[in-house]
MINU-702982 format. One line per field, with one value per residue (C-alpha): residue number from 1; residue in one letter; x, y, z. Coordinates in pm, 1 decimal, padded with zeros to 6 digits. Last residue first. Layout:
k (NUM,...)
r (a,...)
u (X,...)
v (Y,...)
w (Z,...)
***
This chain:
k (400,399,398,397,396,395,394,393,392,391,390,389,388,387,386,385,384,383,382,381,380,379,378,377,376,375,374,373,372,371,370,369,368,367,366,365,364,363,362,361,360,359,358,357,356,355,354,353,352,351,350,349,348,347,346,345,344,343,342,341,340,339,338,337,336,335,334,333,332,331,330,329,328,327,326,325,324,323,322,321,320,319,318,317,316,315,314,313,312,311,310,309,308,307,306,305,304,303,302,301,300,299,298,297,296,295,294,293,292,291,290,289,288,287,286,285,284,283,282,281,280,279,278,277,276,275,274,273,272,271,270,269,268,267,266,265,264,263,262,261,260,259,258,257,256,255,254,253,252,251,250,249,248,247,246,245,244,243,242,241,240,239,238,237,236,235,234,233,232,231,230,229,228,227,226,225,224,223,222,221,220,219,218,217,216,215,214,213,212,211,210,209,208,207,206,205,204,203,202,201,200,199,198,197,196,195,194,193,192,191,190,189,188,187,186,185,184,183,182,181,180,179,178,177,176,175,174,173,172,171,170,169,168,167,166,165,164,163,162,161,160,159,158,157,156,155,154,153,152,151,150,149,148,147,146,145,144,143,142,141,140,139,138,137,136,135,134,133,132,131,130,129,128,127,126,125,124,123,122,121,120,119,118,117,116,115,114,113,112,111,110,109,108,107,106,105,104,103,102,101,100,99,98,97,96,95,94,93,92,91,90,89,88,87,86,85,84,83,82,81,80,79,78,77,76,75,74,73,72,71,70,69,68,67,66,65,64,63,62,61,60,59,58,57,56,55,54,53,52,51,50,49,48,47,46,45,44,43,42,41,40,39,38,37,36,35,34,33,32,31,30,29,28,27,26,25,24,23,22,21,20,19,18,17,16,15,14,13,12,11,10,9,8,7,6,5,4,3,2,1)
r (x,x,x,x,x,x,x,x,x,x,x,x,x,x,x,x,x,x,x,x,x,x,x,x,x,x,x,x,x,x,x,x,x,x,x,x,x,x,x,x,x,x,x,x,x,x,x,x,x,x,x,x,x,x,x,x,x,x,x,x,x,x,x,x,x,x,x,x,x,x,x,x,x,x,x,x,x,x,x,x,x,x,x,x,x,x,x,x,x,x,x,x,x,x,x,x,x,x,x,x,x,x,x,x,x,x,x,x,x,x,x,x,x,x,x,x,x,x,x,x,x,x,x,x,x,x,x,x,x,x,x,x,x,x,x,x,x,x,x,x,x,x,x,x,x,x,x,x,x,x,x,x,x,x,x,x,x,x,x,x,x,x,x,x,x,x,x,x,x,x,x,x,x,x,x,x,x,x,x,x,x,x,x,x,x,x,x,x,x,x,x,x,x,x,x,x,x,x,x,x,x,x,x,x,x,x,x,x,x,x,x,x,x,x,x,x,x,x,x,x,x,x,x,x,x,x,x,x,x,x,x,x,x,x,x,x,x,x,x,x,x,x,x,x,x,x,x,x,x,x,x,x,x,x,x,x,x,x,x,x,x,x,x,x,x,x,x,x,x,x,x,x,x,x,x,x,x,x,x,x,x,x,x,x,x,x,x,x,x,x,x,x,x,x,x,x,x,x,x,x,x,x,x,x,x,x,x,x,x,x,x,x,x,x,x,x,x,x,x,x,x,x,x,x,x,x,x,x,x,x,x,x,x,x,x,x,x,x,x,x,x,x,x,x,x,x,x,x,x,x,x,x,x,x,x,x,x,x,x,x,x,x,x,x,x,x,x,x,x,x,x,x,x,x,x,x,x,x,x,x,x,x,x,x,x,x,x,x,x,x,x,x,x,x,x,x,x,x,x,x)
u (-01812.7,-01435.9,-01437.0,-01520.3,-01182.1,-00949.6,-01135.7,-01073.4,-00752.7,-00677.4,-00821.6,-00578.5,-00302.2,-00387.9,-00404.1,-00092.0,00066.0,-00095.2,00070.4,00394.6,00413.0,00384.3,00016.8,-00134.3,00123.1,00423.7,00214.6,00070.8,00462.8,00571.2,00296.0,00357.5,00697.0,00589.8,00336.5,00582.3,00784.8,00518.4,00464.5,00875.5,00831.4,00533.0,00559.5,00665.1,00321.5,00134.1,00260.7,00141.6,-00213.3,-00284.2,-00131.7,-00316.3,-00633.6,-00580.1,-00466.7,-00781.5,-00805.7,-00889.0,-00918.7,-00664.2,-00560.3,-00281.9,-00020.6,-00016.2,-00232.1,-00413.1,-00579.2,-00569.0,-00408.3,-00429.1,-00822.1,-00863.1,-00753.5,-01006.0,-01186.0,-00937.0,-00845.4,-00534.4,-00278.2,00036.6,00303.7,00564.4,00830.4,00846.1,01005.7,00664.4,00473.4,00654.2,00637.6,00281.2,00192.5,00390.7,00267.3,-00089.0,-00396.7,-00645.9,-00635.0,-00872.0,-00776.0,-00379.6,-00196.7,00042.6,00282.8,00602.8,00723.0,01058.0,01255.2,01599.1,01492.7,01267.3,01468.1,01692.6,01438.8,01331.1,01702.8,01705.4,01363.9,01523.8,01416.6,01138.0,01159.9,01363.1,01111.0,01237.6,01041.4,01201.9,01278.7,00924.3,00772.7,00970.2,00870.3,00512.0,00345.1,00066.3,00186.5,00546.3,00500.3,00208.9,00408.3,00744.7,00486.2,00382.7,00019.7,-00287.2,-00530.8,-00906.7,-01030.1,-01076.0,-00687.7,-00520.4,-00211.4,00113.3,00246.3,00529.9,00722.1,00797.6,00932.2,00893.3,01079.2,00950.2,01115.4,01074.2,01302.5,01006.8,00784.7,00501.5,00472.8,00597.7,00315.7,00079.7,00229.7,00319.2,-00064.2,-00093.5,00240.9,00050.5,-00286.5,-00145.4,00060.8,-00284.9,-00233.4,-00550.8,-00419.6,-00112.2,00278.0,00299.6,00343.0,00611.4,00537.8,00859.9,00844.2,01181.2,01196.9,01282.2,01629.1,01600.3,01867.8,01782.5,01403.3,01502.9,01329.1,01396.8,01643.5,01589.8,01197.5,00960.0,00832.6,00467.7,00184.1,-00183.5,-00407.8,-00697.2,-01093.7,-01279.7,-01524.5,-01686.1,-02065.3,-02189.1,-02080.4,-02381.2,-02225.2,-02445.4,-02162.4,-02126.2,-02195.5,-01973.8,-01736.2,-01853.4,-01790.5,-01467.5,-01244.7,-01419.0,-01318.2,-00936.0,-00716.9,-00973.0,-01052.2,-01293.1,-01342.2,-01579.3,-01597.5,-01888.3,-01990.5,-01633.4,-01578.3,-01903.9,-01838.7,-01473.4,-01608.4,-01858.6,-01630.2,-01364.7,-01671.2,-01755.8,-01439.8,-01380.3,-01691.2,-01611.2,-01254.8,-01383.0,-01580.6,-01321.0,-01243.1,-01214.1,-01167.5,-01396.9,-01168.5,-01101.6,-01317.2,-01513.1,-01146.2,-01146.5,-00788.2,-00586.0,-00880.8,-00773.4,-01012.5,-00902.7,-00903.1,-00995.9,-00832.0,-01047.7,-00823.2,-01059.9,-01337.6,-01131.1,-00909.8,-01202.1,-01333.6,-01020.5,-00964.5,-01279.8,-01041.7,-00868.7,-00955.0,-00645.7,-00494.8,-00503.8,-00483.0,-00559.1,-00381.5,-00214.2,-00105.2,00267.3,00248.3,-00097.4,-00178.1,00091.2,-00099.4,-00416.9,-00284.6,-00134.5,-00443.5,-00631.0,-00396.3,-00411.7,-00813.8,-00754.3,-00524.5,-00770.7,-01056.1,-00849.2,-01156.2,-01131.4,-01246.6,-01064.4,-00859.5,-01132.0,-01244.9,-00859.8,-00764.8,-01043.7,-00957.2,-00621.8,-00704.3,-00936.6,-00678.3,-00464.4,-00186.3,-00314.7,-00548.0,-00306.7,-00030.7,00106.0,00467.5,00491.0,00840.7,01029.3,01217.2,01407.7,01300.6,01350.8,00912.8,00850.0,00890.5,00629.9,00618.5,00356.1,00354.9,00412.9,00320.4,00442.9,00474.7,00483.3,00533.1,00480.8,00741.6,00668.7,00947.2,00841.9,00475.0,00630.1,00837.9,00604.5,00319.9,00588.1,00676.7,00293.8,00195.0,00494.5,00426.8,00041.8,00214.3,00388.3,00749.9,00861.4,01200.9,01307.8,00977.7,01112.8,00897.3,00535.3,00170.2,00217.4,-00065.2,-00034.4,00013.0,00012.9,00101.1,00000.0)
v (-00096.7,00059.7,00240.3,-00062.2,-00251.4,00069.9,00153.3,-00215.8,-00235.6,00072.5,-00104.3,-00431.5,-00201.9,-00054.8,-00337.9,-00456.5,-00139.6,-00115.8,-00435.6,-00376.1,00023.3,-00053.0,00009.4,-00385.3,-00569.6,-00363.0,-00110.1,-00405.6,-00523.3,-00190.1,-00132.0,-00466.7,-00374.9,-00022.6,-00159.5,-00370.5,-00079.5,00130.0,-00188.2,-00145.4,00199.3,00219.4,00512.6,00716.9,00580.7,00668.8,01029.9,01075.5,00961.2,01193.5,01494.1,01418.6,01411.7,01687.9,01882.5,01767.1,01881.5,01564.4,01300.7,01067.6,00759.9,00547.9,00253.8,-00043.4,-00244.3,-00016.2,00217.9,00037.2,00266.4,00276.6,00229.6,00416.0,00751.1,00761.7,01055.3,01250.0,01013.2,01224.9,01045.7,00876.6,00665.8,00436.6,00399.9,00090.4,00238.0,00223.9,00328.1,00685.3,00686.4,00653.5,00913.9,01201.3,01019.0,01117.9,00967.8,01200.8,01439.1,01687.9,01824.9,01724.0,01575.7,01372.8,01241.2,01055.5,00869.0,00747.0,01009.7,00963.0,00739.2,01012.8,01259.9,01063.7,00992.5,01404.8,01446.5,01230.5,01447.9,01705.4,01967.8,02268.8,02418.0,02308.4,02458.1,02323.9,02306.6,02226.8,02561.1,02690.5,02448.7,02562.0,02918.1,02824.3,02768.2,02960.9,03355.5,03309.9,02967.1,03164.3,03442.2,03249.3,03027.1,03264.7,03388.1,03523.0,03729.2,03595.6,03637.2,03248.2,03218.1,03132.2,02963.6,03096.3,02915.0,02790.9,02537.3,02177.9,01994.3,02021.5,01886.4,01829.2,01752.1,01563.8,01560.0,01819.1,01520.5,01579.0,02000.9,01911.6,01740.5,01961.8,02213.6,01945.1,01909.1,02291.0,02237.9,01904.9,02044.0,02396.1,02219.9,02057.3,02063.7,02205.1,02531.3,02629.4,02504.5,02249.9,01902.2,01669.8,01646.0,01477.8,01375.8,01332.5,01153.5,00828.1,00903.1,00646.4,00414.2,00137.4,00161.1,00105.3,00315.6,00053.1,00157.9,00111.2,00204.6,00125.9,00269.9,00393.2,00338.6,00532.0,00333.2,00200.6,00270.9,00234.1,00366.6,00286.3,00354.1,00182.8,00424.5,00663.0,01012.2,01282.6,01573.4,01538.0,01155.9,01060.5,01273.6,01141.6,00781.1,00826.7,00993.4,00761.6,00430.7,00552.5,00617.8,00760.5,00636.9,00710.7,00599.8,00806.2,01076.1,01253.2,01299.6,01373.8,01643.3,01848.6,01828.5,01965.5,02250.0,02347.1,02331.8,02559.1,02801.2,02811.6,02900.1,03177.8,03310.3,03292.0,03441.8,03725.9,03766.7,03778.2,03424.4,03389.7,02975.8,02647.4,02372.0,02197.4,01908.5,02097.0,02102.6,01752.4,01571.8,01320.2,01194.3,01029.0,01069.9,00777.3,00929.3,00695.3,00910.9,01121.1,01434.0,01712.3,01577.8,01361.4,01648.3,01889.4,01665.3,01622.6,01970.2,02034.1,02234.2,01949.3,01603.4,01426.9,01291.0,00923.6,00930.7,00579.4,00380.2,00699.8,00699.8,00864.8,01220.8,01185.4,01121.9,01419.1,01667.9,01544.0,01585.4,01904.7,02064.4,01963.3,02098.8,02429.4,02395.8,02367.4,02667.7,02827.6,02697.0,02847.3,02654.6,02993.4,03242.6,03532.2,03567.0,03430.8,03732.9,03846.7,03519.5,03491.4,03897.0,03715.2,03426.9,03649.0,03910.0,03639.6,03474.2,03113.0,02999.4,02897.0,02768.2,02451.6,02409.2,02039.7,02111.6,01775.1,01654.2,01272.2,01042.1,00719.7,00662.1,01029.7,01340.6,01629.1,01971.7,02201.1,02264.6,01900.5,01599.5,01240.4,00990.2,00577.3,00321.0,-00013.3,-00331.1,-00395.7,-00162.5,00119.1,00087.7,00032.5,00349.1,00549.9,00493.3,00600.8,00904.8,00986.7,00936.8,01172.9,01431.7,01387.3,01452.8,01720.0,01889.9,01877.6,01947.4,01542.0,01457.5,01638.2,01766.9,01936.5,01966.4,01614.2,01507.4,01111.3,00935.9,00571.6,00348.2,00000.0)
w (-00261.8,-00341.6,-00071.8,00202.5,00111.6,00117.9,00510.0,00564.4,00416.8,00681.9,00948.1,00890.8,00861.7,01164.2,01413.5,01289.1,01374.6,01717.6,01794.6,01617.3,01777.0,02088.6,02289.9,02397.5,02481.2,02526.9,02716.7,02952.9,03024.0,03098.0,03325.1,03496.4,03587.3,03708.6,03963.4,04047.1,04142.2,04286.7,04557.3,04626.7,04669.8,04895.6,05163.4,04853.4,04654.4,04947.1,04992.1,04601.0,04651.5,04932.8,04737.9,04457.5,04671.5,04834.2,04483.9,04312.7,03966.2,03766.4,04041.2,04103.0,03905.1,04019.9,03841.8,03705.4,03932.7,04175.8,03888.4,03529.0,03348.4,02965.1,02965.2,03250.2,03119.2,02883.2,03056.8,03259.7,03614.7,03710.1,03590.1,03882.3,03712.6,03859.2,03574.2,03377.0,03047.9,02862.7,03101.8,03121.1,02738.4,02813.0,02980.5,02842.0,02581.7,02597.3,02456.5,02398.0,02741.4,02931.4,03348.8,03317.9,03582.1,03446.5,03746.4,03723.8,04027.4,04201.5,04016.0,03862.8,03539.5,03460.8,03493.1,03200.1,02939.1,02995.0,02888.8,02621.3,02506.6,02514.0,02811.1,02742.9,03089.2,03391.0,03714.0,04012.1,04349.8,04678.7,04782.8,04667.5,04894.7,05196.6,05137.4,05134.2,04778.2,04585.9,04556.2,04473.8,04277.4,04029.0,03960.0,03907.6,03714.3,03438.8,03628.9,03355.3,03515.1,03436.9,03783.6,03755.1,03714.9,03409.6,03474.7,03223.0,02897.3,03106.7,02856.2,03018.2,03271.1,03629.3,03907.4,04287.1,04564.2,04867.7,05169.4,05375.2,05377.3,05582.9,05535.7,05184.7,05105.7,05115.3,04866.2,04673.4,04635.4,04522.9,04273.6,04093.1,04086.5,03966.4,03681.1,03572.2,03173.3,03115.5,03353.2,03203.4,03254.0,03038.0,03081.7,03222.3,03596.7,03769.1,04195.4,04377.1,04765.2,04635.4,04413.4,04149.6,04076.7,04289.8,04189.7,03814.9,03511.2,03189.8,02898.9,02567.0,02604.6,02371.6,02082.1,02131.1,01925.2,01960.2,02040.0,01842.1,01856.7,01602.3,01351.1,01030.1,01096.0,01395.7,01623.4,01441.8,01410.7,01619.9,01646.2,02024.4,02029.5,01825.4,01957.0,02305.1,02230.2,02003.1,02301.4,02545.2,02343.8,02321.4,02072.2,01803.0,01462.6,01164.5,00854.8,00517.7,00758.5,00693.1,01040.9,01162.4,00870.9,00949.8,01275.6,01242.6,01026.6,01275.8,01540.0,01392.9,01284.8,01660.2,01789.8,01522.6,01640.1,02002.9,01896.0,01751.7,02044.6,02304.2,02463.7,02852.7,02863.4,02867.8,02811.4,02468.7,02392.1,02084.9,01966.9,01853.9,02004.1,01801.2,01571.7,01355.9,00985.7,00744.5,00420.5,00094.9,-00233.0,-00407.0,-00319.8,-00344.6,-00166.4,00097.6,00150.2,00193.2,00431.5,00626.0,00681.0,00943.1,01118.0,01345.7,01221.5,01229.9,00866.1,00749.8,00363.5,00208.5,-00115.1,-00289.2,-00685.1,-00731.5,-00873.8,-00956.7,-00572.0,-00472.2,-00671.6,-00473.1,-00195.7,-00200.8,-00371.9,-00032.1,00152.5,-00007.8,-00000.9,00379.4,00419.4,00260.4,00494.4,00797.2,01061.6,01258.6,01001.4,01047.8,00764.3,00520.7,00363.7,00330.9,00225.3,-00076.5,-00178.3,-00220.1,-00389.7,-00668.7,-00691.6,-00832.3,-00622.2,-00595.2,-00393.8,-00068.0,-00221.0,-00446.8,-00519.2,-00372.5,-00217.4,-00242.7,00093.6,00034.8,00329.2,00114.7,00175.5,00041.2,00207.8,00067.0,00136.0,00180.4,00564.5,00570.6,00374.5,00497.4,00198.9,00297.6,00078.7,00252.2,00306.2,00656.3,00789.7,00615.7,00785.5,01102.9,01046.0,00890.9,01226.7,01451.2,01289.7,01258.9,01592.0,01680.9,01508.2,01636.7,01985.7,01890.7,02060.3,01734.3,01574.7,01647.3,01456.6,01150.2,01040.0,01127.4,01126.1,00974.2,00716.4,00623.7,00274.4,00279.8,-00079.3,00000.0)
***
């Protein structure tokens, strides 16, 4: 089969993305079964040998009819020229060299207009609908720009010729948001992860340190994870807590906006702020290596797909705590490879994370048998396999 997918960007190691990544690890099992595989990006093309060819095509040409088109369209939140562009793309690229299936994510309704313009089967991922994004101060340009993006991506998910999600909750309630029928082509598979070289060991770990790996904003939970530390540190004044990741500032419910300096100084005692370090964006061979040092990995985030922040920490046997986001149960099971704790509950978190450092060796096995679930059921040859067969029978069911 020849495979195209849609990459918001390349290369991978550039990208701090988790669709990026989806895709990387999707054209390498593909590759390595024998299948061509073409990744377009931000209007370039690499094909299976990874050589880079510009595909030449904008957004409506340059006539005064494309650009009285853009400047209509400038504000329009589902970026409908940028989806027509796309949809050029594609369809230059399937004369170029004839395309099996398109799998692309959902985001701005862009699938349908591939799947129109292109003529080639599109399997529609979906790596996170925007109708799922939290509540937040919007101006009213941005409502309406908000509610054209949703319209679009509705309009795409219901006519979506195949349809997939990582987990069952992500494709229940997007199916039942938009009013798709589960019984038309749809299903639920993982995302893949490539496992770990090097496996997360308790006698290397230093048992008093705690990682978050997220952003620093409010969807991503850094204010669960710093209030419950908060707490914690008045029992267990050894621990320490690292985070990782870029601050993007907490919103707070008067609507100011706190970068976490801000947010640290006004939120957490003296002691706590002592004990809390703030890294930034890190490598992701350095990320590999903090969390080989610290006894547990959190994820604390209010709304999630299928994160690998999560399961990367899975993957290499680390204890992991997730707040219990829906979905999140069906890649930990709570007790027996690793925690759940309610979405944005600091006492809670707190609770839960003083139990797993009174437990070590308990965390531990907890760790081995995530690491044996995630290679069962989430790395990249099983959820490969799985795949291919769904994208024969998305190939299979267009040709009826």
């Amino acid at each position: 089969m020849h495979i195209a997918f849609y990459s918001p960007e390349w290369p991978p190691a550039k990208a701090a993305n988790g669709i990026v990544t989806y895709v990387a690890a999707m054209r390498d099992y593909l590759l390595a079964q024998g299948h061509e595989v073409s990744v377009l990006t931000l209007g370039r093309m690499i094909d299976s040998t990874g050589r880079d060819q510009d595909m030449g095509i904008g957004q409506d040409g340059r006539g005064i009819v494309g650009r009285a088109r853009r400047f209509l369209e400038r504000h329009r939140g589902d970026l409908p020229c940028l989806g027509r562009a796309l949809g050029k793309q594609f369809q230059a690229l399937h004369r170029l060299a004839p395309l099996d299936l398109i799998e692309m994510e959902e985001s701005f309704g862009w699938s349908e207009i591939v799947r129109r313009t292109s003529q080639v089967p599109v399997v529609t991922r979906l790596h996170g609908p925007f109708f799922l994004k939290p509540d937040e101060q919007r101006s009213n340009r941005e409502v309406r720009a908000d509610s054209q993006r949703r319209k679009a991506e509705g309009i795409a998910i219901v006519g979506a010729t195949s349809l997939t999600a990582p987990t069952m909750a992500t494709l229940e309630r997007t199916c039942l948001h938009y009013g798709r029928s589960l019984s038309k082509q749809a299903a639920a598979i993982p995302n893949p992860i490539a496992m770990a070289n090097d496996s997360w060991r308790l006698d290397a770990c230093d048992r008093n340190h705690i990682l978050m790996v997220g952003r620093f904003d409010h969807p991503k939970g850094a204010d669960t994870i710093l209030l419950a530390f908060n707490q914690l540190i008045e029992r267990r004044p050894a621990a320490r807590l690292t985070l990782v990741g870029p601050d993007m500032g907490m919103q707070m419910a008067s609507g100011a906006m706190l970068s976490f300096g801000d947010y640290v100084a006004t939120h957490l005692s003296p002691l706590a702020r002592r004990q809390v370090r703030f890294t930034g964006r890190l490598s992701p061979s350095a990320i590999t290596r903090l969390r080989r040092e610290a006894l547990v990995t959190a994820q604390c985030s209010r709304l999630e797909n299928f994160p690998y922040t999560l399961t990367e920490g899975l993957s290499a046997g680390c204890p992991m705590i997730s707040t219990d986001w829906a979905g999140a149960e069906e890649i930990i099971a709570h007790g027996e490879n690793g925690l759940l704790t309610p979405v944005g509950d600091p006492d809670a978190m707190a609770a839960n994370l003083e139990w797993m450092l009174d437990h070590p060796e308990e965390i531990a096995a907890m760790g081995d048998r995530a690491q044996a679930h995630c290679r069962a059921h989430f790395s990249t040859g099983a959820v490969g396999s799985r795949m291919v067969d769904w994208y024969r029978t998305t190939i299979a069911e267009s040709r009826r």
